[in-house]
C-alpha positions in Angstrom: 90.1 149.3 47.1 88.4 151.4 49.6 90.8 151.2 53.2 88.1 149.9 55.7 86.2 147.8 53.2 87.1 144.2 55.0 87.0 145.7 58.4 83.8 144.9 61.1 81.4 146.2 61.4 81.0 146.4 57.6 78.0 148.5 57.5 79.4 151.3 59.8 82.5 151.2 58.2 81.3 151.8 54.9 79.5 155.0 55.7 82.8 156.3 58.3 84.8 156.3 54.9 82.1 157.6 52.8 82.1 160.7 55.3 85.6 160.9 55.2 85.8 161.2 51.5 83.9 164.4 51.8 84.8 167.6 53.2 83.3 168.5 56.0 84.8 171.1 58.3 82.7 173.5 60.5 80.6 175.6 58.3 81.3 173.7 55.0 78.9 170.7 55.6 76.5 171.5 52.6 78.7 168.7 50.6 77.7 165.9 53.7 74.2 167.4 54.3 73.4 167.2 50.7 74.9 163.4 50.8 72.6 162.4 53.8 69.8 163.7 51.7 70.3 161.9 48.6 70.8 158.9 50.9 67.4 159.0 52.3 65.6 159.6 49.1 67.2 156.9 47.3 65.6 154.9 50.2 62.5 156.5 50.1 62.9 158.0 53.5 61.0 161.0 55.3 63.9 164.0 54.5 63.9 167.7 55.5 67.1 169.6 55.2 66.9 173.3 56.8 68.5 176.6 55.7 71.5 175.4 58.4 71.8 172.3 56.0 70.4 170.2 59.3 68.7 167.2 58.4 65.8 165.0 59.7 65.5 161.4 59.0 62.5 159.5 59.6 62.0 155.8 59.6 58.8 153.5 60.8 59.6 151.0 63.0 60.1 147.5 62.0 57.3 145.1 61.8 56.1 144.4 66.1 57.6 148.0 66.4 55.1 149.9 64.4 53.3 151.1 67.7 56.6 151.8 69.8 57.5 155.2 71.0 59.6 156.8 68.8 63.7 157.4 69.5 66.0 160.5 68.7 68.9 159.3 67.3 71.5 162.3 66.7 74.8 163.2 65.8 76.6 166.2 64.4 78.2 166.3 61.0 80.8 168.8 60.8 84.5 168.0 62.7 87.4 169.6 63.4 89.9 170.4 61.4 93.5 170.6 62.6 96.7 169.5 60.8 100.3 169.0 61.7 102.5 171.7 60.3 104.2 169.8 57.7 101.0 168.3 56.6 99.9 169.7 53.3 96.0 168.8 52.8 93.4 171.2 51.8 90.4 170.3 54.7 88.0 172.4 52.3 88.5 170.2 49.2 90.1 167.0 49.8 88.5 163.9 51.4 90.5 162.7 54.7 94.1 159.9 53.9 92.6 157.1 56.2 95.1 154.6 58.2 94.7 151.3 59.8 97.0 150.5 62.2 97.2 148.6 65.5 93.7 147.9 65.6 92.6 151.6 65.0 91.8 154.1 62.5 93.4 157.3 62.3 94.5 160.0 59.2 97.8 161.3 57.6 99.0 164.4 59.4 95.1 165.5 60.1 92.2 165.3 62.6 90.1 162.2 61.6 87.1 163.6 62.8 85.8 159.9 64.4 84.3 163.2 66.5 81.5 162.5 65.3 81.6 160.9 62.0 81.1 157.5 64.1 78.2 158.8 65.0 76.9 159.8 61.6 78.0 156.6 60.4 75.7 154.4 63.1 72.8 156.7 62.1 73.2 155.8 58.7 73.8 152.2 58.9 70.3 152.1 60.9 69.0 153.9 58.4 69.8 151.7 55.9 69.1 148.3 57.2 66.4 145.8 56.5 66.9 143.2 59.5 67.6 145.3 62.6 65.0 145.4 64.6 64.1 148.6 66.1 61.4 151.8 67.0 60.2 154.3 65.2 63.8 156.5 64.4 63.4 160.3 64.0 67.8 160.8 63.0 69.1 164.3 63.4 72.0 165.4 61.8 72.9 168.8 62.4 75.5 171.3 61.7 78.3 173.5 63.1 78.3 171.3 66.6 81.9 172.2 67.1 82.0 176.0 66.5 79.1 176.9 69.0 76.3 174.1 68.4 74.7 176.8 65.6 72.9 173.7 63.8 71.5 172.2 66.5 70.1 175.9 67.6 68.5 176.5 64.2 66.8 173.2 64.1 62.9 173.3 64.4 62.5 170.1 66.4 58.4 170.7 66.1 57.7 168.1 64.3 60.2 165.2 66.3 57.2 163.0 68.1 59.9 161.1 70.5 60.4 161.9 73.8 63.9 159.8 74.4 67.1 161.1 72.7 70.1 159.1 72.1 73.2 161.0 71.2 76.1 159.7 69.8 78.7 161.9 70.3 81.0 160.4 73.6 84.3 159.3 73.4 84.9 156.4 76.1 83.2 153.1 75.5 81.3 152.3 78.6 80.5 155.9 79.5 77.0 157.4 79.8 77.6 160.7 79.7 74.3 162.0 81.4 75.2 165.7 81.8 77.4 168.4 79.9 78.8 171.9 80.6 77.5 175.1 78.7 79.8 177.5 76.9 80.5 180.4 74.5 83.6 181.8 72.1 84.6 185.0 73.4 86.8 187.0 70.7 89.5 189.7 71.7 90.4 191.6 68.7 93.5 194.5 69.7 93.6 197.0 67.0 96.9 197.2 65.4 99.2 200.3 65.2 101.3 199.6 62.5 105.1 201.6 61.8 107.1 201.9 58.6 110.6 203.7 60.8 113.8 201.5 59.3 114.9 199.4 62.3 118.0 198.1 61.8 117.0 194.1 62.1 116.9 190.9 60.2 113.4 189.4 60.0 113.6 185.6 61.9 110.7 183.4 62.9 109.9 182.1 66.1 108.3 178.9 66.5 106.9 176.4 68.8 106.0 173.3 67.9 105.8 169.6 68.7 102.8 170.1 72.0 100.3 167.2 72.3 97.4 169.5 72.2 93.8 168.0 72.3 90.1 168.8 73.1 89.8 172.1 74.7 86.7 170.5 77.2 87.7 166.5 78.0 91.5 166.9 77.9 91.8 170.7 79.7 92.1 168.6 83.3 95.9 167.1 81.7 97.2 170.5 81.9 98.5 170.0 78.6 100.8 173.4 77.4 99.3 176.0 75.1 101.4 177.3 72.3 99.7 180.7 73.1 100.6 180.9 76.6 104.1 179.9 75.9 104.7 181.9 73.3 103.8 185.0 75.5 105.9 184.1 78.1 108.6 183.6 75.4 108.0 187.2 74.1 108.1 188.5 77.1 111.5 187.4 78.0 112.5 188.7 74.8 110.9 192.3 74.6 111.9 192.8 78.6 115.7 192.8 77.8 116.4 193.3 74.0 115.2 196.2 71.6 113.3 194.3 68.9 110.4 194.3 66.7 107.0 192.3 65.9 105.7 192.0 62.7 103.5 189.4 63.1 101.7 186.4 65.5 99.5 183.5 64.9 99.0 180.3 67.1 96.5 177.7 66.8 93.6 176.9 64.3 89.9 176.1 66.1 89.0 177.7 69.4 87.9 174.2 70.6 91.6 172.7 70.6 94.6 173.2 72.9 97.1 174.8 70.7 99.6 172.8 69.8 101.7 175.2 67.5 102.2 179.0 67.4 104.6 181.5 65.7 106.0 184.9 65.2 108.0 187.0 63.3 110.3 189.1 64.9 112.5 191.9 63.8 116.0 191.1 65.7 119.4 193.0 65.3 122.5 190.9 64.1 124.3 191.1 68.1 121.2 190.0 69.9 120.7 186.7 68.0 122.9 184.8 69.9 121.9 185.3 73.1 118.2 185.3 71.9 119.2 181.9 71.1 120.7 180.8 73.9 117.7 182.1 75.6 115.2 180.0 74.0 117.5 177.0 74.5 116.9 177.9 78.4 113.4 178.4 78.2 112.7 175.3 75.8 114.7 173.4 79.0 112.3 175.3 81.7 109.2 174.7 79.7 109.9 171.0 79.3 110.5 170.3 83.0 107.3 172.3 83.4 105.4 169.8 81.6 107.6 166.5 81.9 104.9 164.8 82.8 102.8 165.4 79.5 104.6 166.9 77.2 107.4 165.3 75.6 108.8 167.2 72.4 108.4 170.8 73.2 110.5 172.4 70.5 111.2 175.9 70.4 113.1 177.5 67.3 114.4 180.7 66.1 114.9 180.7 62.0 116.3 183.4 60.0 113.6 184.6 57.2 114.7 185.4 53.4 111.5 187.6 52.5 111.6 191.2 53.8 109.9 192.8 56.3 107.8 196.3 55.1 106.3 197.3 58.7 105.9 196.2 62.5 103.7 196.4 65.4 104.0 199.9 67.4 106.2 199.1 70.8 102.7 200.0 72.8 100.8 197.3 70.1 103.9 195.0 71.2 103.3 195.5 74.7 99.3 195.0 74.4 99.8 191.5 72.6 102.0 190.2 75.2 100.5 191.1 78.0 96.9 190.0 76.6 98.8 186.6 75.9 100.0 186.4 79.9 97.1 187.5 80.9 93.9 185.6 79.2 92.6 182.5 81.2 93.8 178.9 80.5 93.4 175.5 81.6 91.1 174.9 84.3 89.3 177.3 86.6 87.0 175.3 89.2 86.6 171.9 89.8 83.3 170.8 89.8 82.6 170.1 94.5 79.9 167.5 94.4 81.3 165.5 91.4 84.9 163.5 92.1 87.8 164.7 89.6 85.4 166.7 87.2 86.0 170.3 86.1 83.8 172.5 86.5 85.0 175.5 84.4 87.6 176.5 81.6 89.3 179.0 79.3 91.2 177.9 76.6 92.9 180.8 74.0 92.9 178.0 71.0 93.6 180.7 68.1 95.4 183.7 67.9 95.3 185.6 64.7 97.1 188.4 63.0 95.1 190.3 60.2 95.5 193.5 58.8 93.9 195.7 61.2 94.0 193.7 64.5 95.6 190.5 66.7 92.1 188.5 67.5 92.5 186.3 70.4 89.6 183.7 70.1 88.6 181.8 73.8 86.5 178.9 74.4 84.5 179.3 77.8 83.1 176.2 79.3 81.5 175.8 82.4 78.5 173.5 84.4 77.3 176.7 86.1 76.5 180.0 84.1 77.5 181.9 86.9 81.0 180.9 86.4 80.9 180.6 83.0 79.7 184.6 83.4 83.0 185.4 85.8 85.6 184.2 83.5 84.0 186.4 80.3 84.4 189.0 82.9 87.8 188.4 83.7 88.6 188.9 79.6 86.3 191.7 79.4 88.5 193.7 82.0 91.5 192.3 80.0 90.5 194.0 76.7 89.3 197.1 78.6 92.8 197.4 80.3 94.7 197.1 77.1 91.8 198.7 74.7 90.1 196.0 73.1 87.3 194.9 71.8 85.7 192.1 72.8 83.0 189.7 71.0 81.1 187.0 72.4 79.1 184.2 70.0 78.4 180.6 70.4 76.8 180.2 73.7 75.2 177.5 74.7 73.5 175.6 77.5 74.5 173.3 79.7 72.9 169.9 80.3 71.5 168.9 83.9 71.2 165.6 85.1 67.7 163.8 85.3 67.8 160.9 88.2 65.2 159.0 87.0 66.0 158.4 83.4 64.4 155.3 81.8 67.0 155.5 79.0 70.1 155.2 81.1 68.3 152.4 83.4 68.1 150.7 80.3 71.5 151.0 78.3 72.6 150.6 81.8 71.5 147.1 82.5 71.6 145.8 78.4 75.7 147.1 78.5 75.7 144.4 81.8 74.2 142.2 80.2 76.0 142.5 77.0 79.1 143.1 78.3 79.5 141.6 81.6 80.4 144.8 83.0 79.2 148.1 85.2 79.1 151.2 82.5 80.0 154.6 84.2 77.5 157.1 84.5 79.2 160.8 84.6 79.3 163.9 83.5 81.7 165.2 81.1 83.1 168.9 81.1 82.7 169.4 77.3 79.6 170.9 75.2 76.9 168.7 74.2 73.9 169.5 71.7 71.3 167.6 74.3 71.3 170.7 76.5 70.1 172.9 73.5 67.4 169.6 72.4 66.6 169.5 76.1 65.0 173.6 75.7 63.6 172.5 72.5 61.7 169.4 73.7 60.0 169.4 77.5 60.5 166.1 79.5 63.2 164.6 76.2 64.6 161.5 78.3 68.2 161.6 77.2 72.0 159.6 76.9 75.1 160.1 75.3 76.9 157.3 74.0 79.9 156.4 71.7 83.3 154.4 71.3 86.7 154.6 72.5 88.0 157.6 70.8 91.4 159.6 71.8 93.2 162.5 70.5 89.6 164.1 69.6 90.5 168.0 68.2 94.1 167.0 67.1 95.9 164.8 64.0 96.6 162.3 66.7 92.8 161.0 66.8 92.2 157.3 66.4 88.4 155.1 66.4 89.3 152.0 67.9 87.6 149.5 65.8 87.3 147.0 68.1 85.0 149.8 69.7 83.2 150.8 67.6 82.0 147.0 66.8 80.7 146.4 70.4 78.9 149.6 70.7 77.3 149.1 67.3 76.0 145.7 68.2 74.5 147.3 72.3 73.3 150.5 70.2 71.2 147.5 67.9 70.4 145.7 71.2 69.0 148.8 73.3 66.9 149.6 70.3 66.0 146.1 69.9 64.7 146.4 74.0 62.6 149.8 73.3 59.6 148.1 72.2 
C-alpha cells in the first residue's frame, strides 16, 4: 500500500509520492524528467524535453476556455538533499521513506523535498485531469533550481505564448510572494600543503552536531548557528594554545542550507586531551547560551579514531583554514530599508570540503540589490587573496522586481478572500526564485508565486502540511477556473 494513498487531495498526492519514489537530487533529474515525459505522451500531450532535461507541457484549454490567454504554470524538479548523520540512504538511488504524522508529511532522517515536489505534483494533477476547468496551460518543469537556477537558464521559452506565470515554488500558505533576491555560489578553494614529519599524536575526531539548520535564504533572518562558523572558532581556541595537528575538515552538504553538522580530524598529543576536553565542554556551554534562543541541542564531541593517520595539513595550511572559517561572511548583511523585517542581503558558507589538493569553502550570496550582492563577493575575494586562494564564482542569478499593477496578484488576491475569508500577504521573500530569470526571458510576463505551508525547507526536518496543500489545490483550480 502506497503511504499517502487515502490522504486528500488524492490526485496531488498520488503524483507527491510518485516523485518521491524517484531520485531526484540537483543534477540527477534525468530519472524525473524522463517520468514527466512519459507522462505526457501516454496522455497525448504537447512534450519537449531539452538537453538540461527541462520539460514543456502543453495543454488546450477546456471546452469555453479554448480562446483564453494562455497561463505559465512552473515548478522545478530537482530538491535538496541533506540527511541526518545517522541516516543511511543513498539520495542518488533510493526513492524518499515517507511519514505521516500529525497532519503532515515528512521523511526518515532526509530532506523531503515538498520544495518543490508540491509543486510538480499540482502541475501534474492539472495535467492529468478531465473535469477541471481551466486556460490554455503551457507547464515548465525545469532543472537544477536549487544549485543556481541552471535549468531554468537553459530553457528556450520562445515558443511559451502566455504572458502570466504562476510559480509554485512558496512556502507559506497565504503568501504571494511577488518579488525575490538575486544570487550566485562563490567557491574558495585553499591549496593544501600536506606533511608526512612523525608528530607524536593520537588521531581523534571533532564533531558538531545536533544544529537546526534550514534554508540558507527564508530562514538566514533566525540567526540560526553554522557548523562552519563554529567549528572555526572551535579550532581556533585549540590551535592558539596547544601544539596539534589537522588532517582533515568537512562541514555541510549543499551551499543552499545552514549547516547543521561539521567535523575534523585532529592530530592531538596524549597530555592535551584532557583539557582539550574540558575545553570543548566550555565552549559547547558558551555556544549554547549564544543561541538559547534557537538552538537547543548543540553538541560538541571529541572521539578518539582507531584508523591511522599518514599526513596532516602544514601549520601555515592550518592557520589559512581557520582563519578563512572566521573570516567568510554569515548570516545576514543588510536589511532590506523600504520593506519591514526583510533582508536584504546574505552569505552563508553551507559546505566546506576537504579533497586531495585543496579545502573548498562553497558560499551562497543572496541579495535584492546587485550592488550588494557585488560587495560581499568582494569581501571573500580579499579573503582568499589575503590567505592565497582561489576563488570561483557560478550560479548567478537575477533578482525579481516588483510590478504594482499586476492582474495576476489582483486576482489570486481577491479569489483567496473569497475562498478563504481572509487578507493573503503580499511580500517579498529574501530567497532565489526562477521568475526573475522567466521575467528576462519573456517581456511584460505578469507573474505570482504561490504554494503551501512548508517548514524546515533544505533540512531532514521538512514537513507539507496536508491540510495545506488541499486548500491551495482547490484556489490554484479556482484562480484558473476565473482566467477565462
Amino acid at each position: 500500500m502506497k503511504i499517502l494513498e487515502n490522504i486528500q487531495p488524492k490526485e496531488v498526492f498520488y503524483f507527491f509520492e510518485e516523485i518521491c519514489n524517484i531520485p531526484h537530487g540537483s543534477g540527477k533529474e534525468k530519472k524525473l524528467s524522463d517520468y514527466i515525459v512519459h507522462f505526457a505522451q501516454q496522455r497525448g500531450l504537447f512534450c519537449r524535453q531539452d538537453n538540461a532535461n527541462n520539460v514543456l507541457i502543453k495543454k488546450e484549454g477546456t471546452k469555453g476556455y479554448e480562446a483564453a490567454p494562455a497561463v505559465i504554470l512552473q515548478s522545478h524538479i530537482d530538491m535538496v538533499c541533506e540527511k541526518n548523520g545517522n541516516t543511511d540512504h543513498d539520495f542518488d538511488t533510493e526513492g524518499l521513506k515517507l511519514i505521516v504524522e500529525d497532519g503532515k508529511i515528512k521523511a526518515k532522517g532526509t530532506t523531503l523535498g515538498a520544495d518543490n515536489g508540491i509543486g510538480v505534483a499540482y502541475m501534474l494533477a492539472l495535467l492529468d485531469a478531465k473535469e477541471i476547468p481551466h486556460p490554455p496551460l503551457e507547464a515548465v518543469f525545469t532543472t537544477d533550481e536549487e544549485v543556481g537556477m541552471q535549468g531554468a537558464k537553459a530553457f528556450d521559452a520562445s515558443d511559451l505564448k502566455a504572458k502570466t506565470l504562476i510559480n509554485l515554488d512558496t512556502e507559506e500558505e497565504g503568501e504571494f510572494v511577488v518579488s525575490c533576491c538575486g544570487g550566485n555560489r562563490t567557491v574558495v578553494s585553499l591549496p593544501i600543503v600536506w606533511e608526512e614529519a612523525a608528530f607524536e599524536g593520537n588521531p581523534y575526531l571533532l564533531k558538531i552536531t545536533g544544529l537546526t539548520g534550514g534554508h540558507s535564504g527564508s530562514d538566514i533572518h533566525l540567526q540560526r548557528a553554522s557548523a562552519n562558523k563554529l567549528i572555526g572558532r572551535i579550532l581556533f581556541d585549540i590551535f592558539s594554545v596547544y601544539d596539534s595537528r589537522m588532517c582533515r575538515i568537512d562541514g555541510g552538504l549543499q551551499d543552499n542550507a545552514i549547516p547543521r553538522e561539521a567535523e575534523a580530524v585532529l592530530l592531538l598529543k596524549q597530555e592535551q586531551v584532557q583539557a582539550i576536553q574540558a575545553l570543548l565542554e566550555r565552549l559547547n556551554k558558551i555556544y549554547s547560551m549564544e543561541y538559547e534562543c534557537v538552538e537547543e541541542n548543540i553538541t560538541i564531541s571529541l572521539l578518539p579514531m582507531k584508523e591511522k593517520v599518514g599526513k596532516y595539513f602544514s601549520k601555515e595550511t592550518t592557520e589559512k583554514i581557520i582563519s578563512i572559517l572566521l573570516l567568510l561572511p554569515y548570516g545576514v548583511e543588510t536589511m532590506d530599508m523600504k520593506l519591514q523585517n526583510l533582508v536584504e542581503s546574505s552569505s552563508n558558507i553551507g559546505v566546506v570540503q576537504t579533497t586531495e589538493k585543496n579545502i573548498e569553502f562553497h558560499n551562497a550570496i543572496r541579495s535584492s540589490i546587485e550592488s550588494r550582492k557585488q560587495l560581499i563577493a568582494e569581501k571573500i575575494g580579499l579573503i582568499a587573496k589575503l590567505t592565497e586562494a582561489q576563488i570561483m564564482e557560478k550560479g548567478e542569478y537575477p533578482e525579481w522586481t516588483f510590478s504594482k499593477n499586476s492582474a495576476i496578484v489582483a486576482l489570486c488576491q481577491q479569489t483567496y478572500k473569497e475562498l478563504y475569508q481572509k487578507q493573503p500577504i503580499v511580500t517579498a521573500i529574501h530567497a532565489g526564485l526562477e521568475c526573475g530569470i522567466f521575467g528576462k526571458k519573456i517581456q511584460g510576463l505578469d507573474m505570482i508565486s504561490i504554494g503551501p505551508e512548508i517548514r524546515g525547507a533544505h533540512s531532514p526536518e521538512e514537513t507539507a502540511d496536508i491540510a495545506s496543500v488541499e486548500r491551495v489545490w482547490k484556489f490554484l483550480q479556482e484562480v484558473l477556473r476565473r482566467m477565462k
